[in-house]
N, C-alpha and C positions, 0 to 999 in steps of 0.2 A: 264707634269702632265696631267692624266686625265680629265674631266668637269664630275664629276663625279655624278650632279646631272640629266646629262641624258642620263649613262650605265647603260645597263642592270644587266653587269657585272662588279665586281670592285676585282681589285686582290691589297690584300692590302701592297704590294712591290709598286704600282703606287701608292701609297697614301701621300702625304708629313707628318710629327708632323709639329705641330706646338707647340711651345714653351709657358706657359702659366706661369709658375713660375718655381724657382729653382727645385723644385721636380715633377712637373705636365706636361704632355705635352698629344696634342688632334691629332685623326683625322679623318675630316668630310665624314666620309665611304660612306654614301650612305644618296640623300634627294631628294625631290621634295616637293609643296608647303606645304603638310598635314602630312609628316614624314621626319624624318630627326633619319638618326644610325651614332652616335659619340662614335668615343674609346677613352678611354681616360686612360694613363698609369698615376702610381704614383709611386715615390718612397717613403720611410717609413716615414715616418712625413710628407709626403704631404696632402696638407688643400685642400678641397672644400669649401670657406668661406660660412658661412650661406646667404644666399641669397632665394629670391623667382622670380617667372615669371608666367605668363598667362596658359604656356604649360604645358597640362600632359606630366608626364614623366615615365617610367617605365625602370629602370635599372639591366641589371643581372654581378652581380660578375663573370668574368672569370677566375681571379686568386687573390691571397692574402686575405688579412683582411682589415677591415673598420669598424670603429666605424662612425656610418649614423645615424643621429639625422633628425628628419621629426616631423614640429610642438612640436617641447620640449622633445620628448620622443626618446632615442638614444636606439641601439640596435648594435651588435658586428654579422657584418656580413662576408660568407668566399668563397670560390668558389663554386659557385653552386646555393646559395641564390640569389633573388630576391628584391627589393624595387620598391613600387609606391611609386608616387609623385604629388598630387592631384593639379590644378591649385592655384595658390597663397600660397600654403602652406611656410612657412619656413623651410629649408633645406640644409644640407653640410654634411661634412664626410672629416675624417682624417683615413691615411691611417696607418694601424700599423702591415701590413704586405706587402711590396714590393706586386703592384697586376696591375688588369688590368677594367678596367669596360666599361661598354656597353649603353648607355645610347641613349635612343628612345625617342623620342620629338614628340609630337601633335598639334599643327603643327609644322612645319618645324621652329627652330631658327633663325630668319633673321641675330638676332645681332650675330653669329658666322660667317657669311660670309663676 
């Protein structure tokens, strides 16, 4: 496996998942200390438990659907779409179409590594 937070390039066959629940699995594409790109796949009733953290986050839909709740207010997103994620805010999403998502960190998530 690559170290992959210090390639240039990252071809993502060299990327492990990693296993995060029944239906969820991650993998840490590409970081250094101030950004960090995690893909993260789900299958159809896979949960992002609400949760919050420090890092902006800006996520874009690759593929499927997500119902994505950010501070109380949920919205029904699909490939192509976009969410922010302002520090501290609360935030999760359940997946309600088999998908893929993209998720960019400011800085870098320590605790995934």
């Amino acid at each position: 496996m690559i170290n992959n937070a210090t390639e240039n390039f990252v071809a993502d066959d060299d990327v492990q998942w990693e296993q995060v629940s029944d239906l969820v699995r991650r993998k840490i594409m590409s970081y250094d200390d101030k950004l960090m790109l995690v893909k993260v796949e789900f299958e159809k009733g896979g949960v992002g438990q609400l949760h919050e953290h420090y890092h902006s986050q800006t996520t874009f839909v690759e593929s499927g659907s997500f119902d994505v709740t950010i501070d109380g207010e949920t919205k029904t997103l699909k490939k192509g779409d976009v969410f922010y994620i302002p520090p501290h805010a609360l935030h999760g999403a359940v997946c309600t179409e088999k998908g893929v998502l993209l998720d960019f960190f400011s800085p870098m998530r320590e605790d995934f590594l």
